[in-house]
N, C-alpha and C positions, 0 to 999 in steps of 0.2 A: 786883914788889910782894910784900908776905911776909904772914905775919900776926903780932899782935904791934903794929901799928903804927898809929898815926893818920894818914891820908892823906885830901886833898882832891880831889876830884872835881866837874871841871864836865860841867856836862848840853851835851850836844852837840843832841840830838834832842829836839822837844817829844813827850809820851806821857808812858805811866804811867811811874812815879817807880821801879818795881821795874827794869821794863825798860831807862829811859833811863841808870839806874847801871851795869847790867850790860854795856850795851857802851860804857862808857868806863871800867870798870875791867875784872881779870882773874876778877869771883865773878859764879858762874851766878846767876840769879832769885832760885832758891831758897833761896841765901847771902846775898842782900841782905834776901828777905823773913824770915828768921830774925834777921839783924841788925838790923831794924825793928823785931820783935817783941821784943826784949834791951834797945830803946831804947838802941843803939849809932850813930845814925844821925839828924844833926839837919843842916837846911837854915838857909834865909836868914830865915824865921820863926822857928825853934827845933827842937827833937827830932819825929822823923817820926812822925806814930803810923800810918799808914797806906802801903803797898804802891803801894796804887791811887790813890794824891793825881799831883796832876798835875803836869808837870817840866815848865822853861821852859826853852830854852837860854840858855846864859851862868851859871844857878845856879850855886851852889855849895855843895857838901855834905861834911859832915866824917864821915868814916867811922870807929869805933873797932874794930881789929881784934881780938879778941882771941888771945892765943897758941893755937895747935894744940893739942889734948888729944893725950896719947902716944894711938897705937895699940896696944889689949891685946896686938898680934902682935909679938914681940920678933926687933929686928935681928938676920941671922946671916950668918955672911961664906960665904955659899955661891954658886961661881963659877957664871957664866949667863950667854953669847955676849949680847952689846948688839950692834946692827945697827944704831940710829940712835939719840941722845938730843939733845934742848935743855932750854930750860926750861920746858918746859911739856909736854913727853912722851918716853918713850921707847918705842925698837922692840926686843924680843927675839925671840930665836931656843930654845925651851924643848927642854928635851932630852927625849924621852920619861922616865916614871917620876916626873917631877915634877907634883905638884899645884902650883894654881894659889893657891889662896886655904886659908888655915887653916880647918879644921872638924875636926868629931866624927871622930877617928877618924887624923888629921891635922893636930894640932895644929902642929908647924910643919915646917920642912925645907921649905920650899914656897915658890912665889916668891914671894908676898907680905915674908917673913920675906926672904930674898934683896934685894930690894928697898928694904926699909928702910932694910939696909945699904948698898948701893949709892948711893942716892938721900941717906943722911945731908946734912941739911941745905939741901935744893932742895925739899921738900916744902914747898907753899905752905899745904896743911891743906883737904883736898877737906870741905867741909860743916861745917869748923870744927874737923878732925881730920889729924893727921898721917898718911899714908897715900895708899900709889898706887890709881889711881883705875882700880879694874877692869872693863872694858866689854866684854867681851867673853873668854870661857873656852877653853879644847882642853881636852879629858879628859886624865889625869895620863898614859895611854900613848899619846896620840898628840904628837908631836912637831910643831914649826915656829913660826910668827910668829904673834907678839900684840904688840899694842901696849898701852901701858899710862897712867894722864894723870897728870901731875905739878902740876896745876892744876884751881880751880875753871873754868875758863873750856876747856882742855881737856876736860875731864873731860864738861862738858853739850853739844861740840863733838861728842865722839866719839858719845856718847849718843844724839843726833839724828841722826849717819851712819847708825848701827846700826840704828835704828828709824825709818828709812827708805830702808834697804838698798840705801843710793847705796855701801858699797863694793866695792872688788872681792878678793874671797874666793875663791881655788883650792887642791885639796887633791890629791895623789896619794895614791892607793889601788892594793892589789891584789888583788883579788877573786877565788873561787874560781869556773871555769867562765870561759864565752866570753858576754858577756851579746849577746843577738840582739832586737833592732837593734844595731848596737856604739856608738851613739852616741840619746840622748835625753832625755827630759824626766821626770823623776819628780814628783809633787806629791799632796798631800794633808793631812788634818790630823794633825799629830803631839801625842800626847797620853801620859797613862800607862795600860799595857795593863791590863786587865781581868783577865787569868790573872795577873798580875805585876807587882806595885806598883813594886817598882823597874827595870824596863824601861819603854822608850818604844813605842810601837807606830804605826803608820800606823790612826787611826780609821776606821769604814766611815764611805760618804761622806755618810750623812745626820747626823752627826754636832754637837754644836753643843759637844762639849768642843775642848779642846787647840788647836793654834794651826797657823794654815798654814803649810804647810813647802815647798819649791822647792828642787828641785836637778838640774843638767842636767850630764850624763858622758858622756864621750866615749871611745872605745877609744884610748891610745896605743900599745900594745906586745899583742901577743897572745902568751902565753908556754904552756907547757906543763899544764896543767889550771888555768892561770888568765891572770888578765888584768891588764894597767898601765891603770890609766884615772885621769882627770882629772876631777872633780866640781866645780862650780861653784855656788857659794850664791848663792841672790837671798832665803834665809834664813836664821837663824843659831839654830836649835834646838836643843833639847841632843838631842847622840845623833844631827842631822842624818844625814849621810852615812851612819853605821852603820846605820841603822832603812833609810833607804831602800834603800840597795845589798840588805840582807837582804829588805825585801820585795817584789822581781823575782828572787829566787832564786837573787842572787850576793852571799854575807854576804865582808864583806873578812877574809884572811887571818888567820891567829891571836883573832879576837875572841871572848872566854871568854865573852859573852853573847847575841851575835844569830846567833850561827851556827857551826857546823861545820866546820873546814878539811876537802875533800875528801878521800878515804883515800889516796888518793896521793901528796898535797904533806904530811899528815902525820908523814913520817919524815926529808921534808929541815925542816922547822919544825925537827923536835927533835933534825936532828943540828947545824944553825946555832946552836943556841941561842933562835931566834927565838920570845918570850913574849910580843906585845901584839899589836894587832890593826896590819895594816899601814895608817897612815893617818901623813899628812905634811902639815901647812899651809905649801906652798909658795910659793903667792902673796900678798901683802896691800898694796891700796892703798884712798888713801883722799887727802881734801882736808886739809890742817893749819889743823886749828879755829880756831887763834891769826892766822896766818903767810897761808893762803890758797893756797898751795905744794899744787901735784898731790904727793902723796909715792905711790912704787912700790917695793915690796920682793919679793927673789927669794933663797928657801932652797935651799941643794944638797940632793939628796936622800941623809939622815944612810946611814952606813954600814950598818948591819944591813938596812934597807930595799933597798940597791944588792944587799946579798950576796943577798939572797931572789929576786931580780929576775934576778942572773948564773946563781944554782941551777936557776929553772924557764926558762931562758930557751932552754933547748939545743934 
């Protein structure tokens, strides 16, 4: 289903009139309940003025879609590893160095802009607007998977994963030092710090700002004044893993904000070349919003990260 189009819709389920449209078409709630509001949306009595009116099964309702508004972010043919698409998502694979979404400072070059191009013409119009439906960020130098929605129905799928941290989310890292236990649990609330507006900080724990944060790492590789380890989200904050790995006293590798590569692994950093913090979203799974399909995705770990790992590993 596209937008642009007048399509009929029967009510499957008795309930509210927002709800019973939204799973038997492909537009989240919140798409139907702005199409209500537009007076785009009339039943078996006439035009809907109401959400919350009550839906019988067997109705039928005439939907008016109207076409996508462009997205301000202009298509650009810039290549970007795809790992899985249909119509209603794709999975990438981000290379480090790439932002995610246009902003100050970043107006494009970034995967949004990527995407456009890519996705020309499968975009269904998330909220009424042409554009991939971003649920979820990696910082522009961390590399590995994200998935992205190509649909309303998508899009509020992924959205209720997230914000209820049914997926599963792993990241390699490598950290400077041997962290002791080599394997646990970090948690607390992550917020913005106090000394520094744009850093994130682990809040003290009586705290009643910033949002709980959960991450549990495990030693894989112990290497020469640092460590391979594996971090596990059960939350998806910004600056996660960073803030936490830094506050037990092993900040990952290369990162120009939360920490210090030790004086030892700084002269193999900068005879590699290696500029970004070492961090890799290796794993990403998750249920298909649409489809119902377990979907499981698994990144190699990108070369610059391998060489860092071959350097301290002797």
């Amino acid at each position: 289903m596209g937008s642009g189009d007048t399509i009929n819709a029967v009510i499957a389920t008795a309930g509210r009139l927002d709800k019973a449209l939204a799973e038997v078409t492909e537009l989240s709630r919140e798409r139907v309940k702005a199409l209500i509001a537009d007076g785009r949306i009339a039943g078996p009595s006439g035009p809907v003025k109401s959400a919350s009116a009550k839906a019988a099964p067997g109705d039928t309702y005439t939907l008016d879609l109207p076409a996508p508004e462009p997205l301000a972010a202009q298509p650009q043919d810039i290549p970007v590893p795809i790992v899985f698409e249909d119509a209603h998502l794709v999975v990438v694979d981000k290379p480090a160095g790439m932002v995610v979404h246009p902003a100050a400072g970043n107006p494009d070059g970034t995967l949004v802009n990527a995407l456009l191009h890519h996705c020309r013409g499968s975009l269904s119009g998330i909220g009424g607007v042409a554009r991939p439906g971003i649920v979820h960020r990696i910082d522009k130098d961390t590399s590995g998977l994200l998935v992205v929605a190509k649909s309303d129905a998508a899009h509020e799928g992924l959205a209720r994963q997230f914000a209820d941290h049914s997926l599963e989310r792993a990241y390699l890292a490598v950290v400077g030092g041997h962290p002791n236990p080599p394997s646990g649990t970090i948690s607390g609330r992550l917020g913005r710090s106090d000394a520094n507006r744009k850093k994130m900080a682990v809040l003290p724990g009586d705290s009643t700002r910033g949002k709980h944060a959960v991450t549990h790492y495990r030693t894989l590789r112990r290497l020469d004044g640092c460590t391979l380890i594996e971090c596990r989200l059960e939350t998806g904050r910004t600056h996660q893993v960073r803030v936490h790995c830094a506050s037990i006293g092993h900040a990952l590798l290369g990162d120009p904000v939360y920490g210090r590569s030790p004086a030892g692994i700084r002269p193999i950093l900068k005879r590699i070349g290696f500029e970004r913090q070492a961090l890799h979203a290796a794993v990403l799974g998750f249920i298909h919003p649409v489809t119902g399909e377990t979907m499981r995705f698994e990144s190699e770990t990108p070369q610059d990260m391998r060489e860092l790992i071959d350097e301290t590993g002797h």
